[in-house]
C-alpha positions, 0 to 999 in steps of 0.5 A: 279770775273766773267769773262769779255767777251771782254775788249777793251784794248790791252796792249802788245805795250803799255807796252814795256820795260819803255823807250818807254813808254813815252811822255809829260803827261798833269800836269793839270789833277787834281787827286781827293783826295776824297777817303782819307777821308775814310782813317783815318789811311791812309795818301794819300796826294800827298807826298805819291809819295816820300814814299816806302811802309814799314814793312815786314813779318806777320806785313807788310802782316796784314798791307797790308790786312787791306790797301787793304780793307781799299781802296775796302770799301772807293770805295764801298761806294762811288759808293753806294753814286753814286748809281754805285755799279753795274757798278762799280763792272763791273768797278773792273772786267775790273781792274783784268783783267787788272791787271792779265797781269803780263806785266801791273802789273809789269809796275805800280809796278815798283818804278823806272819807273816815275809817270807821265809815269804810269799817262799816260798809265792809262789815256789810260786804263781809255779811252779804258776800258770805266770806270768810272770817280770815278773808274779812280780817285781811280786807280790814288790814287792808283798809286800816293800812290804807293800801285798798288801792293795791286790791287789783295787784293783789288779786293777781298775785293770789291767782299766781300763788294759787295757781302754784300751789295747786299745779293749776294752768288758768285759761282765758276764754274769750267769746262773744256770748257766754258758752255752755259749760260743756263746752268749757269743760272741754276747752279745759280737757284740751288746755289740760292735755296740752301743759300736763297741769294737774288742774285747769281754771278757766276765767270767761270774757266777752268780746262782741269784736270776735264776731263768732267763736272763741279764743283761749289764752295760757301759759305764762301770762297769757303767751299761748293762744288758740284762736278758733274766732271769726274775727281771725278768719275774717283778718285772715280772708282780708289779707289774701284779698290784699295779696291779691 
C-alpha cells in the first residue's frame, strides 16, 4: 500500500526486551466484539485467549489465507457501513507500517508475552497513530484471538478489497530516489488511461539496482510492467554485445 509520509509513533523504546514493557492496563476497557458476526467459521469470543493457533503445512497455510481474508473483508464492510472506507484504508497503512518493524511484530506475536502488556502498547499505538476507533477494536480482535501473525495477509486482502470496492488499479512504482509528486500524478494519469479504472493508488519503492529512472507495475497482481529504468537499458545494451 502507498507509503506514509510520517507516522507519529516511535517504538524502539517502547518495545524493549518483554519485561519492560509493563504496568497496570485498565480491564475495564471494553473490547468490541462486533466483527466476529462476520466470521462465521471463525469463533472470536474471549476464550480464544487460551487457544494457539493449529494446522501445519499447505492445510494451516490455505487456513490462514482464508482467515485473513476473511478479517480484511468483515473490516472493509464495516467501514463501508461507516462510511470510513477512505480513512480506514489510511488506517491500514499506518498498521503495515507499524507492523513492518520486525520489533513491534515479534513483540505481539509472542505468545509468552501477556495480553494485557500488548493490550497496553496498543493502546498507545492507537493514541499516537490517530486511528480510528473501529480500527483500534479490530487490532484488539486481533490480539485477543492471537492471529497478529496474520497482519501482513490481511493488509493485502484489505488492499484487494478496497481496490474493489472502489474501481481503483494500484500502481507499484519503483525507483532509485523518491520522485516528485508531479510526477507521480502523471504516471497515475497513464495507468488511468491504459485500464479505465475509476482511480488509481500508487504505492513508491526504492531500488537503488535501477540504476536511473522508474518501473511501474499493475494489473493483476503486478502482471503488467512499464519499465522506463536504466538497468533495462543497460541489460539491454549487454545482450546486443553478447550477440556480437
Amino acid at each position: 500500500m502507498a507509503a506514509l509520509l510520517n507516522t507519529p509513533v516511535s517504538l524502539q523504546s517502547k518495545i524493549p526486551p518483554a519485561a519492560r514493557v509493563s504496568g497496570a492496563v485498565s480491564s475495564q476497557r471494553p473490547i468490541n466484539l462486533s466483527f466476529s458476526a462476520s466470521f462465521p467459521s471463525i469463533n472470536l469470543t474471549s476464550t480464544s485467549r487460551a487457544r494457539g493457533g493449529g494446522g501445519g503445512g499447505a492445510t494451516g497455510a490455505k487456513m490462514s489465507a482464508t482467515a485473513a481474508a476473511s478479517y480484511a473483508t468483515a473490516l472493509a464492510d464495516v467501514a463501508k457501513g461507516n462510511n470510513t472506507l477512505e480513512a480506514t484504508s489510511a488506517d491500514v497503512e499506518k498498521v503495515e507500517k507499524l507492523f513492518s518493524d520486525p520489533q513491534v511484530f515479534d513483540f505481539f506475536s509472542n505468545p509468552t508475552i501477556d495480553t494485557e502488556k500488548k493490550r497496553q502498547l496498543l493502546d498507545e499505538i492507537v493514541e499516537s497513530s490517530g486511528l480510528q476507533p473501529h480500527t483500534a477494536n479490530f487490532l484488539n480482535i486481533l490480539v485477543d484471538a492471537k492471529r497478529i501473525d496474520l497482519m501482513k495477509d490481511i493488509v493485502k486482502e484489505f488492499e484487494l478489497v478496497y481496490n474493489s470496492l472502489t474501481d481503483t488499479e494500484l500502481a507499484v512504482v519503483t525507483s532509485v530516489v523518491k520522485l516528485e509528486s508531479q510526477h507521480l500524478a502523471q504516471i497515475a494519469k497513464q495507468v488511468q488511461k491504459l485500464t479505465g479504472a475509476k482511480n488509481v493508488r500508487i504505492k513508491t519503492v526504492l531500488d537503488p539496482s535501477l540504476v536511473a529512472g522508474f518501473t511501474v507495475r499493475f494489473g493483476s497482481g503486478g502482471s503488467k510492467l512499464i519499465d522506463m529504468s536504466v538497468k533495462k537499458q543497460l541489460d539491454e545494451i549487454a545482450a546486443q554485445l553478447d550477440v556480437v
